[in-house]
N, C-alpha and C positions, 0 to 999 in steps of 0.2 A: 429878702432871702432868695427871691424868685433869680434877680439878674447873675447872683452869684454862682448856683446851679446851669444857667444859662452859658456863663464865662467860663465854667470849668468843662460845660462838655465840651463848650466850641476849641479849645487846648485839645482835649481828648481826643475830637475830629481830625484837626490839624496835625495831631501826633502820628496819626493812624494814617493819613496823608502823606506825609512824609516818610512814612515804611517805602514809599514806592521809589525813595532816591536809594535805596539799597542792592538792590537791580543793577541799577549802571554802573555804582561803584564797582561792582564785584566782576560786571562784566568788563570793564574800563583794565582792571588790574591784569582780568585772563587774555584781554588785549594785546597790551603792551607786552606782557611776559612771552606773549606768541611771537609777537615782531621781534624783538630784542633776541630770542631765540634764533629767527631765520636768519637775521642781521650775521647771529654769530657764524651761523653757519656759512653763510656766504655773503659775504660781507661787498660782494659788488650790486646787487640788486639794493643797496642801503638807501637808496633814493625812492624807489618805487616801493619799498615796503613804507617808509616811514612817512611816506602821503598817503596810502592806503591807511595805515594806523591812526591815523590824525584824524581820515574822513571817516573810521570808525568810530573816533572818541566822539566826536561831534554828532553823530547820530544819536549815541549813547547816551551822553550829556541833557540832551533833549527830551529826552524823557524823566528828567532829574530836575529839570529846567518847571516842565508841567506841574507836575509833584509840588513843586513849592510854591506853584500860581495855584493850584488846589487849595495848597494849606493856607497861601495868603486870603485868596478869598472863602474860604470858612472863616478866618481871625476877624477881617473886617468887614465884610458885604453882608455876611449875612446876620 
């Protein structure tokens, strides 16, 4: 009965670990939706925005990246 309670909170942990990829999603969207905006506006800087937006997805990303080496080690390490 014991390992059972054991396996269910370590899910619960990991669940709750994984809240943190929710962040970047949302920051990721308000991202792009910025660039894709400036683009529209002026569509000659479309180069230097859209390397700028990438090396923020990749910031952002990385923190989503953690979040699931957290949740992975609750599942199996510990």
């Amino acid at each position: 009965m014991e390992g059972n309670l054991e396996t269910g909170l370590k899910a619960v942990g990991a669940g709750l670990a994984m809240i943190g990829a929710l962040g970047p999603g949302i920051g990721i969207g308000m991202l792009v939706n910025g660039a894709l905006g400036a683009i529209g506006r002026n569509p000659d800087t479309a180069n230097t925005i859209q390397t700028n937006m990438i090396l923020g997805i990749v910031f952002a990303e990385a923190v989503a990246i953690y979040a699931l080496v957290v949740a992975l080690i609750i599942l199996f390490v510990l």
